[in-house]
Phi, psi and omega in degrees: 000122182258114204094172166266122179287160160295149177240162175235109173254184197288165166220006213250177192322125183327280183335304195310305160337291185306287191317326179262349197293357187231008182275157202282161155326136135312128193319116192285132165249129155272330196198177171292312198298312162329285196316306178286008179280315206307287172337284188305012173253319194296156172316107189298020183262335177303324173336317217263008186211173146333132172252148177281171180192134191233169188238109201278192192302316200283343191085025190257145141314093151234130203277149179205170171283167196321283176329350187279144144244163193338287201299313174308296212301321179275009165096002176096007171254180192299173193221177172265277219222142169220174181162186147268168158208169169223141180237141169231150175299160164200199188279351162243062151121274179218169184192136175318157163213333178227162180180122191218199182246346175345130092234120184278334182273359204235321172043061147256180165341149157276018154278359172303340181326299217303329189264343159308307164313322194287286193334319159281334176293322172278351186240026154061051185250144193255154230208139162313169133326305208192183197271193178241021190189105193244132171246123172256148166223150195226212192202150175269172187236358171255316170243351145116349191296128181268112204240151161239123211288118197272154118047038168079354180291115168255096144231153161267142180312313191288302182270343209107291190329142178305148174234166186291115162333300185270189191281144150290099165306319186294006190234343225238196195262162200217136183334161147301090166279343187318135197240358209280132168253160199268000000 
């Protein structure tokens, strides 16, 4: 990994945390031969959708099924990147096909790309330009609600209110609290 990425710690529902807290990591892809154990283990009904995933502290790729949440797959810890993703076979194994930023607990950055990106280039699955799904999110600034942003509308969903054009600190990654040890 070249450089220091932005970190992400969860910001999403206290409960939802709680609720996930003994549930296991997401499965680590390193390589293909990881990506095809994962594949061959999973429910073939998981095949038909997205998986979520986060790109843990370490810069590793990890997988879990769609239904998972974020905060579960990373161990309840920071994260580089979180998101879906998809894969179809292809003549050197797999390749990305859908990848995004998706995650409400995590709301990161579209600069989050770069470590999604380092991660599949080491673990030598060929991958888009960029994600195929950019989510911007922002936090409201009146009732505090994490909203994600249509079709250029900064309204907040909930109050109305306007949301902030730029990044929004309280929403972005924050010094490292993280206490979890590896």
């Amino acid at each position: 990994m070249a450089g220091a990425r932005r970190r992400y710690r969860y910001i999403g529902p206290l409960d939802v945390r709680a609720a996930v807290a003994g549930f296991p990591e997401g499965w680590p892809i390193r390589s293909l031969a990881d990506l095809d154990s994962y594949l061959a283990a999973v429910d073939p009904r998981d095949l038909d959708e997205p998986f979520t995933f986060v790109i843990d502290r370490d810069g590793t790729l990890r997988l879990a099924p769609r239904r998972s949440e974020h905060v579960a797959c990373a161990g309840g810890g920071e994260v580089l990147g979180a998101g879906e993703i998809a894969f179809a076979a292809d003549r050197n194994g797999w390749a990305v096909t859908e990848v995004s930023n998706q995650s409400t607990g995590y709301c990161p950055d579209l600069s989050s790309w770069a470590a999604v990106a380092d991660a599949l280039a080491r673990a030598g699955i060929a991958r888009p330009d960029g994600f195929t799904a950019s989510i911007v999110f922002r936090r409201c600034l009146d009732c505090g609600q994490r909203n994600v942003v249509r079709d250029g509308d900064y309204s907040c969903a909930v109050c109305g209110a306007e949301l902030p054009e730029n990044v929004e600190p309280r929403l972005t990654a924050q010094p490292s609290t993280d206490q979890r040890s590896r």
